[in-house]
C-alpha positions as CSV (number, residue, x, y, z in Angstrom):
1,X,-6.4,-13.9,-9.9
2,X,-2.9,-13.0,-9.2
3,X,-2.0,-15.8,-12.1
4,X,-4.5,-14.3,-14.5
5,X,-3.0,-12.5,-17.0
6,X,-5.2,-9.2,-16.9
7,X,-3.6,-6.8,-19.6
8,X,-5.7,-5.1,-22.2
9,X,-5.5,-2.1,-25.1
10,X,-7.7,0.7,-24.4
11,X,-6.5,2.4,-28.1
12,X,-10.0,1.1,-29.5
13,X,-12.4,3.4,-26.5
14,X,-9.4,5.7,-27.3
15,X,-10.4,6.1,-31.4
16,X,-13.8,5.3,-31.3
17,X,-15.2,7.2,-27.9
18,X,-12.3,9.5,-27.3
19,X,-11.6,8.3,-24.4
20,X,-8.6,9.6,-22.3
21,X,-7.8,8.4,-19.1
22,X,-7.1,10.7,-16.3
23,X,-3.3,9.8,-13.8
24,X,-3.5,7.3,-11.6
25,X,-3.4,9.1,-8.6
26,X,-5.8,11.2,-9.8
27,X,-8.1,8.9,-10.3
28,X,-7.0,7.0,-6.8
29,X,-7.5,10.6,-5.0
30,X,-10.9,11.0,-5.9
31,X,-12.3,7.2,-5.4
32,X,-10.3,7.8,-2.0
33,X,-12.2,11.5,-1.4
34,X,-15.4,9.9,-2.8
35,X,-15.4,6.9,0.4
36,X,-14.4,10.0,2.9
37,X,-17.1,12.5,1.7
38,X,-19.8,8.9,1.6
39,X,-19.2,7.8,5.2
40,X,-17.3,4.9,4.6
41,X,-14.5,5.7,6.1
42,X,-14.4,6.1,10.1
43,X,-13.3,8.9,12.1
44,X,-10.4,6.9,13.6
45,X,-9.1,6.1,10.4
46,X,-9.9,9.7,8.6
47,X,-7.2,11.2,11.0
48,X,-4.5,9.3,9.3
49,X,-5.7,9.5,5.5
50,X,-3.7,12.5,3.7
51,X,-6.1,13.6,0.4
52,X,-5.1,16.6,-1.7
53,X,-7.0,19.8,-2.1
54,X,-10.0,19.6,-4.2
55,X,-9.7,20.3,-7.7
């Protein structure tokens, strides 16, 4: 995939669906918190993950 050019225009989901996409660290934070708070992630491993507060 790394050769696969992957780039795309989200203005159409922005005019016709109002989309609005959120930051990506936001958006990396809470599929991060979302694994934690699901058990995917072991306790080992927890200990050295740093999430921010809840929002």
């Amino acid at each position: 995939m790394s050769t696969t050019n992957m780039m795309f225009n989200d203005q159409r989901a922005r005019e016709e669906l109002n989309y609005s996409p959120r930051p990506a660290y936001v958006a990396i934070s809470d599929s991060a918190r979302w694994y934690v708070d699901n058990g995917y992630v072991n306790p080992k491993r927890l200990g050295r993950i740093r999430l921010p507060a809840a929002s």
